[in-house]
N, C-alpha and C positions, 0 to 999 in steps of 0.2 A: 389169475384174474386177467381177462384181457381190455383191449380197450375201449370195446363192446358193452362191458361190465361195467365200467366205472366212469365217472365224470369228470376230466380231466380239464381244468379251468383255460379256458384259452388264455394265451402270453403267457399262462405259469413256470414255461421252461427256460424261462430269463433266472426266475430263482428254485424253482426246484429242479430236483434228482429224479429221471423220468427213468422206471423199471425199463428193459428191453421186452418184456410181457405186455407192458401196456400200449404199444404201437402196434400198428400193420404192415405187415410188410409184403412184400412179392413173392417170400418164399410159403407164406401162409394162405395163397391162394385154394380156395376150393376146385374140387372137380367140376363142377356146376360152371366157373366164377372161367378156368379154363375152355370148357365147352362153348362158352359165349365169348372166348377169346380166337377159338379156334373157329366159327362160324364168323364172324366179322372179317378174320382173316380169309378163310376161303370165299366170301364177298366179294372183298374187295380183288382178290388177285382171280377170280372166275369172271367177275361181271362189271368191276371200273376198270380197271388199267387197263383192257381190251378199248377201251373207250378215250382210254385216256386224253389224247391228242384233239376228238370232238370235244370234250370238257373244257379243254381249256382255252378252246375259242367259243366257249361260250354257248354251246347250243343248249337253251331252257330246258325243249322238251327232252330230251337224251335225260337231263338232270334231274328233270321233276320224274320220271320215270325209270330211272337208278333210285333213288328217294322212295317211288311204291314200293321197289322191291326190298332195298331195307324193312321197310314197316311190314312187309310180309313176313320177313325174317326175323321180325319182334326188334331189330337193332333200334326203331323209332320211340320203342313204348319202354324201354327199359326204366324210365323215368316214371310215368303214369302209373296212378295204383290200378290195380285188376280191374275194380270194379267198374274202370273206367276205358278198358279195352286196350291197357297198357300190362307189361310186366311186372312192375312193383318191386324190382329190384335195389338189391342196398346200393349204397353208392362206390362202393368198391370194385364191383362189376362193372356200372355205367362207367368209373372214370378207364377200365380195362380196354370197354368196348372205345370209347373215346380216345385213348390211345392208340392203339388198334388201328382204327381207321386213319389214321393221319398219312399211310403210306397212299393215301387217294387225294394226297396234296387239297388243292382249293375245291376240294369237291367235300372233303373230310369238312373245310370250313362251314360249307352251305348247309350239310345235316346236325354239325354241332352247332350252327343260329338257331334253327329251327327246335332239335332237342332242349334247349340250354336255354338260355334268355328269351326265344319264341315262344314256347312250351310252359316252362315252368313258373312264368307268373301265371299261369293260371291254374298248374298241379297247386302251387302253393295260397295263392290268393284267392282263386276265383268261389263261387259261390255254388251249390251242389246244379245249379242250373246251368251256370257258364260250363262246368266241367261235364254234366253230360251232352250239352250242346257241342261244346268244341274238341276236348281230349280224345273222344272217341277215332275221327278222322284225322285228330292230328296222331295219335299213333301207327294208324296205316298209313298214312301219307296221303292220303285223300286231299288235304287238304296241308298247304306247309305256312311255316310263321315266320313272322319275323318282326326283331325288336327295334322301336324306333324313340329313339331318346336325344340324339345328337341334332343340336342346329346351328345355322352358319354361324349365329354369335354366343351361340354356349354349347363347347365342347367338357373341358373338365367340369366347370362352373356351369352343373346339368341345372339347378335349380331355378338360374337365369332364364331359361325357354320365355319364349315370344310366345310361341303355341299357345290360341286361348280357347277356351270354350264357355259356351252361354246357354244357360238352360231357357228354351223353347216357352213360352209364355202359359202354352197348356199342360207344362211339366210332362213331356211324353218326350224330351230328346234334349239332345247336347246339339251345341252347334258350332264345329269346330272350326277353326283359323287358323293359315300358319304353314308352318315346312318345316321339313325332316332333312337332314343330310348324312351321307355312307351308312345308308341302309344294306344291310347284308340281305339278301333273298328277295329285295325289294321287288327285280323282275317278274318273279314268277311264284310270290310270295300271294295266299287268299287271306291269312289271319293277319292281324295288325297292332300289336300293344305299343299304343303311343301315349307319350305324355303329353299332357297339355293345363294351362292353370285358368279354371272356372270362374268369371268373370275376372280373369287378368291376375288373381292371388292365389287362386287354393292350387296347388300340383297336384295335380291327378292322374291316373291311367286308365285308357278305357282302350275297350277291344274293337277294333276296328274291321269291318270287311271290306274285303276287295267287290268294287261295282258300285258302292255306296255311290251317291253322285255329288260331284264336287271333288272327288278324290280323283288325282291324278299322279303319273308315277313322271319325272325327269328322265334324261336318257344315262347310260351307263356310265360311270366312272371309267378313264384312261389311267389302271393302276401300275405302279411299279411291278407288283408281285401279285400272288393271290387272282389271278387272271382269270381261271373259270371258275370263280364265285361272281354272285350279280351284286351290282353296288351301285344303288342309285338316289337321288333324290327324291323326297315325296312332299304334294303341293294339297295344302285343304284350301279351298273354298267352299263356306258354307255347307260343309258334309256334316248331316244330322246324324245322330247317332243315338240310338235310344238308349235311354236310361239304366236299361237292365245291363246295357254292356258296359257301367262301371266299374273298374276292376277296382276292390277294395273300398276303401272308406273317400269321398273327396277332401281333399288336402290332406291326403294319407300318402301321394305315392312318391314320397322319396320313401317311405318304408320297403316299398314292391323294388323301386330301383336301384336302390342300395343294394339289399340284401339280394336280389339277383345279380347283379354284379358283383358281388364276392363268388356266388357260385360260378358265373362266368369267368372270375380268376383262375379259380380251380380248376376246373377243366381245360381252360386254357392252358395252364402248366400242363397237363396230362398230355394234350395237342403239343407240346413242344416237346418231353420226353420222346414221343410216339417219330417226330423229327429227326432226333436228334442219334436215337438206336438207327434209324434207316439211313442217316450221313456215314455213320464210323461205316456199317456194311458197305455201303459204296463206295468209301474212302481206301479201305483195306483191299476190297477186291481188285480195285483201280492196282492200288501201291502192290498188290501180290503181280499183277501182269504187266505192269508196265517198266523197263528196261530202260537201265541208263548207265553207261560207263562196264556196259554188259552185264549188269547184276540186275534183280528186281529192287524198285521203291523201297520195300519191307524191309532188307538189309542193311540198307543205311538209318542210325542210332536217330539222325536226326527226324527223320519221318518216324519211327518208331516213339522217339519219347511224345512228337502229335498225336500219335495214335492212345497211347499212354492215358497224354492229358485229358483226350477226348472222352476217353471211355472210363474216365473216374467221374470226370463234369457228369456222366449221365450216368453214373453210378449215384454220385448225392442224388441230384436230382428226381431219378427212382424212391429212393429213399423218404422224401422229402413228399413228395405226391402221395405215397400209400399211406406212409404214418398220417397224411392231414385227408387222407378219405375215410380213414378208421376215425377220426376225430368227428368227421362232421358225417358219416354214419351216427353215432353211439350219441349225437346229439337229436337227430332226427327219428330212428329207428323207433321209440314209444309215444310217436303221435300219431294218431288217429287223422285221417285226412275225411271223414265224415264229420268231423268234431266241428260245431258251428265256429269257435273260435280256434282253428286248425292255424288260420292264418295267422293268428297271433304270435302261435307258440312256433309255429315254423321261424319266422320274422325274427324270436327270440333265439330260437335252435341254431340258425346261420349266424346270427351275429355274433356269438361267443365265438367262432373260430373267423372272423372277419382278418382280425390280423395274418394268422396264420394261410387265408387263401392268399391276401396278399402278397404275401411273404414269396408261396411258392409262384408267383405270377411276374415278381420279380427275377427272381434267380431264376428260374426257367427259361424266362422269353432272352435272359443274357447268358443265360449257358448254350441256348440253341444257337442264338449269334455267334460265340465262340468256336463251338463243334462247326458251323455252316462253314462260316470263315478259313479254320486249318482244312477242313474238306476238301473247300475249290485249292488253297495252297499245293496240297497233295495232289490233286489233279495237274495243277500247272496252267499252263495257257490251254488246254483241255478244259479246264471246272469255268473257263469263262467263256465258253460257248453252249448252244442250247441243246445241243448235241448229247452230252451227257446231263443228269438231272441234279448234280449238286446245287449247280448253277440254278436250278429253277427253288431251290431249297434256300440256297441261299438271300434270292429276293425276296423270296415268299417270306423268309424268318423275320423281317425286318418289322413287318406290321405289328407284331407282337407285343414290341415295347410303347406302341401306340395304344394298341384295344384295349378294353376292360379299364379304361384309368390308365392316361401315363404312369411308365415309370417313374415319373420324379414326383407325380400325384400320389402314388402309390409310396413311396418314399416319406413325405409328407403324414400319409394316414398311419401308418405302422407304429411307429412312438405315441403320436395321439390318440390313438386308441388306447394303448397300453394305459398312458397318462389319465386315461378317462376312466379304466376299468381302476386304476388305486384312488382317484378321486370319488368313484363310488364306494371303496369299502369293499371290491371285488377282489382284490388283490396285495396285499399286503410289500407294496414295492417298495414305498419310501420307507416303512420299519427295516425291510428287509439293508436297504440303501444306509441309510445311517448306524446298522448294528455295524455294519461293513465297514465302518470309519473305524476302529477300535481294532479292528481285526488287521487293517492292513498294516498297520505299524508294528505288525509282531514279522517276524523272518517263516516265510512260505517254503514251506519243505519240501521235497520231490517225492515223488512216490519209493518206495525201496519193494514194494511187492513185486512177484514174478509172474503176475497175473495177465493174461496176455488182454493186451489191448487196454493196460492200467494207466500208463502213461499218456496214453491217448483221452481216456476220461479225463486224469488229470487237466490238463491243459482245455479239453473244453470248460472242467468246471473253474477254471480261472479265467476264462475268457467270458465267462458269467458275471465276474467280480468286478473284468474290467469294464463289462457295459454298465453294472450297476454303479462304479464308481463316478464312470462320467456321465452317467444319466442321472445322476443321483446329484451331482455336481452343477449341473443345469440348469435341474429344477428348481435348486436352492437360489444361484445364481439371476435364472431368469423371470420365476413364478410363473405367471399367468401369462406376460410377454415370450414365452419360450415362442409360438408359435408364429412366429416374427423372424423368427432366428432358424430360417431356412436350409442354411450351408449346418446349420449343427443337428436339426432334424435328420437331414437327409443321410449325416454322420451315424448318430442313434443305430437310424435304420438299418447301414448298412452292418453296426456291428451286431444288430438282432437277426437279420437275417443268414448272419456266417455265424453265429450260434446257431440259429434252428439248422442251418445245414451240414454242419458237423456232426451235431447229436444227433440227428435224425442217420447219418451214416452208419456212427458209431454205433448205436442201438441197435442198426440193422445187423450191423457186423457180428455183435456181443450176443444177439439172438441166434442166428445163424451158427456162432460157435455152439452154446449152448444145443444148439436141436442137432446140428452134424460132424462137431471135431474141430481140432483147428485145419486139418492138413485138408481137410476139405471148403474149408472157410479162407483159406491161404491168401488168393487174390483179393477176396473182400477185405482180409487184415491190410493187406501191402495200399491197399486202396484207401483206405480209412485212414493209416497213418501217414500216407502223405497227403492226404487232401488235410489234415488237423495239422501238422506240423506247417504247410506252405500257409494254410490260412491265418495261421497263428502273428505271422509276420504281415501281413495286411491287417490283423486287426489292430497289432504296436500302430503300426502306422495310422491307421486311422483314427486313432485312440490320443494321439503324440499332435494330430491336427489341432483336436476337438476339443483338449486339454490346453494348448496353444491360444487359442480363440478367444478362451474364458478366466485362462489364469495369467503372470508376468513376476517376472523376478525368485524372490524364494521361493515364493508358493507354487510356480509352476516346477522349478527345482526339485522341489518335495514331491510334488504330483508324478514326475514323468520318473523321479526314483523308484515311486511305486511300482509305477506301471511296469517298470524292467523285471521288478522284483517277478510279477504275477505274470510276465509273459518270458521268464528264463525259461529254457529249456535247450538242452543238449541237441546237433545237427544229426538228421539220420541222413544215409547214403543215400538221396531221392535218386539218383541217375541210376544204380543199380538195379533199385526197385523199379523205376520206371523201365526198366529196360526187361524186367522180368514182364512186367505188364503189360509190357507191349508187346511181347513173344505168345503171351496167351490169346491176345486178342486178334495177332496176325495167325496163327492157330485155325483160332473161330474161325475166320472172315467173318466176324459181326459181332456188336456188343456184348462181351462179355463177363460174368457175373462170377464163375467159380473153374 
């Protein structure tokens, strides 16, 4: 059964045992799923990077005209169903293709606004008029989008918007008021999904055109990174907007902009994988030719265990992206997007894996800092000039932990959800949390099987225990006030999301053995075990904070006994390993998998 097949409860992998059948992985890509990876690829290196240099000072028309030819090449409609002049593809393909394209820097940005948060409040929400109206152009690029939700005084705290709109006396139009800021595509952007609240309370989203009058665009953002994407302000004055361009219900769209921005998490982790494989390439190539003390980069250990580190980060990470696109496929996959209430169930379909996009939008956008980071290191005082493109990787990666929801926003919602899916009865956390009280005070045995990759489960499933013990801890501690108690949230978080990306490795790894051997699976093993054993000492730590916070004297005594108890485990040789790892991947010259 795969993960297609079954319905796999979002957060459930806090307390259960996830099959290595029930993910997706990269090794289970289709032929099909590769052809639209291998056509995105020859895109971009036949018809951007030729360009590249005009992109990133910005010329619109160069971009809106890269942009038709995508949607020629179907890259635009991968999203849209058929009937609407799109592809209709699963989402495991779209996040391929979206990977894919990131080797086209800030230009890969401009097309995933447009696909992704431009686009798909209206695959998902719009109404079968809005979608043959707009879909159709928006997947050739006739026409491009862009999402407008941020203003000068509500960036995280979206629901604040000033933005208002007032229905027209003869009920024939909206009439909106207000400003927009760091609008992506805003330049040369014709669709417009902006939010705005209907007489000052209801939040709404309604679809906006370029020429409407009263609408006017700011001049460009002077950004750090992301250079030739357009980033601007937008100004309503009394721009009418008729009624039919309601997207969704009024006082409906925090539903539209939630649940697209979890999507927009998603793909955004895919955009920093897609990153992150094109740094180690440049990173290794650099380190293969570059000489020093007459030897190349790659021979000295210390650049190699960089190289090591880098290329396990975007090994989880891989991992981590495909298992949560197989997720939020197998949630979307049997809806009817003719269904009058399509939007409903879409709305419903995204928000069970909410957590989890988040998850990957964290670890992603901090793994690509990571990777960027040892890149320019590798380069030298080389990676800090514009001369070679780490550096331009480097600035660009920065935005990352800003988009879609701070990271520390994003930090915030990850436990709370979780917290909200057991306070519905969706999830069985705190039974699971207090059976755990009983169990820890018994002696936690180590695996004795010779199963490869046993010890590694192990340890992830006790790094289970120990989220559930201190979350579990918390709750009891804090009630309904937990969400006050920021520094312990942000804790939670971080030990859910070094669960989901262990497991999500491990699983990849335990499949892979499964379908190819281990001597073929070799680096994926050596990769897995030391990304679970290094992690494992960050989570004591984090764990020894958060337990510290909440408890004082014996009881934390007892607590942090535990904790040692559930986080023992024997040292492996990581410098070995890492040195094997790095030999493969100076090998490659480029991200390597097997």
């Amino acid at each position: 059964m795969t993960v297609l097949d079954q319905k796999i409860k979002g957060g459930s992998f806090v307390i259960d045992d996830i099959a290595p059948d029930a993910i997706v992985t990269p090794e289970d890509f289709t032929e099909e799923q590769r052809m639209m990876m291998d056509t995105t690829r020859d895109y971009v290196e036949g018809e951007v990077l030729p360009n590249d240099e005009a992109i990133e000072k910005l010329d619109y028309d160069l971009t809106v005209k890269l942009m038709r030819k995508a949607g020629e090449l179907g890259l635009l409609g991968a999203d849209i169903p058929e009937e609407y002049g799109g592809l209709g593809l699963d989402k495991v393909s779209s996040t391929l293709i979206g990977e894919t394209l990131t080797k086209a820097s800030a230009f890969a940005l401009s097309i995933g606004a447009h696909v992704g948060i431009g686009t798909l409040p209206i695959v998902f929400f719009g109404t079968p008029e809005q979608k043959s109206k707009y879909l159709p152009d928006l997947a050739t690029g006739a026409k491009i989008a862009a999402y407008c939700l941020t203003e000068p005084s509500s960036g995280s705290d979206a629901l604040s918007a000033k933005t208002t709109a007032k229905l027209s006396e003869d009920g024939s139009h909206y009439v909106l008021n207000g400003s927009k800021i760091f609008i992506t595509n805003a330049g040369f952007a014709d669709i417009f999904i902006v939010y705005a609240k209907v007489d000052g309370k209801d939040f709404t989203a309604f679809i906006v055109e370029k020429g409407m009058e009263g609408f006017t665009l700011g001049p460009e953002e002077k950004k750090m990174g992301i250079k030739g994407s357009s980033t601007c302000p937008l100004f309503f004055e009394d721009v009418k907007v008729p009624v039919e361009n309601v997207l969704g219900e009024i006082g409906r769209g925090h539903i539209i902009a939630f649940n697209i921005l979890n999507i927009g998490r998603f793909k955004l982790g895919a955009g920093c994988l897609g990153a992150s494989k094109e740094a180690i390439e440049l990173s290794v190539k650099y380190a293969s030719e570059r000489k020093q003390f007459g030897k190349a980069l790659t021979t000295f250990p210390l650049i190699g265990n960089k190289l090591a580190d880098m290329n396990i980060a975007t090994y989880v990470t891989e991992s981590m992206v495909y298992r949560t696109s197989g997720l939020v496929d197998s949630a979307l996959k049997d809806i009817d997007y003719m269904q009058p209430d399509s939007g409903q169930l879409m709305a419903k379909a995204i928000a069970e894996y909410a957590l989890e996009c988040s998850i990957n939008k964290v670890f992603a956008s901090e793994a690509l800092d990571f990777v960027a980071d040892e890149g320019v290191q590798i380069h030298g005082g080389y990676g800090f000039t514009q001369e070679y493109k780490i550096e331009r990787i480097y600035r660009d990666s920065r935005i990352n932990r800003i988009f879609e929801g701070t990271n520390e926003i994003n930090r915030l919602l990850i436990p709370g959800m979780l917290l909200k899916k057991a306070a519905k009865g969706e999830l069985p956390l705190m039974q699971k949390a207090q059976a755990l009280q009983a169990e820890l005070m018994s002696i936690v045995a180590m695996p004795d099987s010779g199963e490869a990759m046993a010890l590694e489960g192990h340890l992830v499933s006790m790094s289970k225990k120990v989220f559930l013990m201190a979350g579990g801890l918390a709750a009891q501690k804090y009630g309904t006030s937990l969400e006050q108690q920021q520094e312990i949230l942000s804790n939670l978080a971080d030990l859910m999301i070094l669960v989901y990306a262990m497991e999500s490795a491990l699983l990849r790894t335990r499949k892979l053995i499964a379908k190819s051997g281990e001597e073929k699976a070799k680096l994926a093993m050596q990769m897995t075990s030391v990304y679970v054993h290094e992690t494992l000492a960050d989570i004591e730590r984090i764990a020894k904070s958060t337990l510290a916070a909440m408890e004082s004297g014996d009881m934390l005594r007892t607590q942090l006994s535990i904790l040692k108890k559930l986080t023992k485990s024997s040292p492996i040789d990581a410098i070995s390993i890492k040195r094997e790892i790095a030999a493969r991947v100076i090998q490659a010259e480029k991200y390597a998998v097997s």
